[in-house]
Steps between C-alpha positions, in 0.01 A plus 500: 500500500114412467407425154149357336529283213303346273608236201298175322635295856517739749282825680576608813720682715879468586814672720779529259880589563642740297853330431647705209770280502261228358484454106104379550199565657353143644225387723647300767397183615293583805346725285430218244399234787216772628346574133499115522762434200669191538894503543472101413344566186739793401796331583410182250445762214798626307626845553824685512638437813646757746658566838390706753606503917665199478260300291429392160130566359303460152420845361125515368374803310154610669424633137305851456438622858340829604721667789324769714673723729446806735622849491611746775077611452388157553368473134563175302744515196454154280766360291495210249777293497663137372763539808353298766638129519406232720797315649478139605778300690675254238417227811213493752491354809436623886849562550501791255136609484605625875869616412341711205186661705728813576610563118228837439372620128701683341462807292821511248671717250321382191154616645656845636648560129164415369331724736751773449518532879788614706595396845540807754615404792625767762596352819555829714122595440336126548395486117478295259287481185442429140487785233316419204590692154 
């Protein structure tokens, strides 16, 4: 899914994955790496740690960030949010900056509740989208 957002550390544009399995919405580390964040510097500052694909990451809060979205009529629909989080690996070295490069953002549960969006998703037709209350 192709969100803008736009927080105190970040502006820019992202592809997210809609995993509504996933308690949190967080900004992967590729995505991190290409706003220039550093993983090095996240991983030596505490944060709640948590696990995700296999790994184990420090989750960041990106603080008040502005999420902007398109409907079916192309128009933007803006959102302000505290959901986004950064995630750093706990460690950083080559070894995992390349075994982590496939882990995408992630848009969560918390920041579909706070939305009060619902996931359609109809398979026979080829659709799938967001409706926002």
């Amino acid at each position: 899914m192709p969100i803008s957002i736009k927080s105190s550390r970040i502006t820019g544009h992202i592809l997210a994955l809609l995993d509504t399995g996933s308690p949190f919405t967080v900004i992967s580390p590729r995505d991190l790496e290409r706003f220039r964040i550093s993983l090095k510097t996240l991983a030596s500052t505490p944060a709640p740690t948590v696990s995700l694909a296999g790994f184990k990451f420090k989750r960041h809060s990106l603080g008040q960030t502005t999420l902007h979205l398109r409907d079916k009529d192309d128009s933007i629909i803006s959102f302000e949010t505290e959901c986004f989080s950064m995630i750093g690996p706990t460690k950083v070295n080559k070894k995992i900056r390349k075994e982590i490069q496939s882990i995408p953002s992630i848009i969560g549960n918390d920041l579909l509740r706070e939305i009060k969006a619902t996931f359609v998703f109809n398979p026979s037709e080829k659709t799938a989208y967001l409706e926002i209350a």
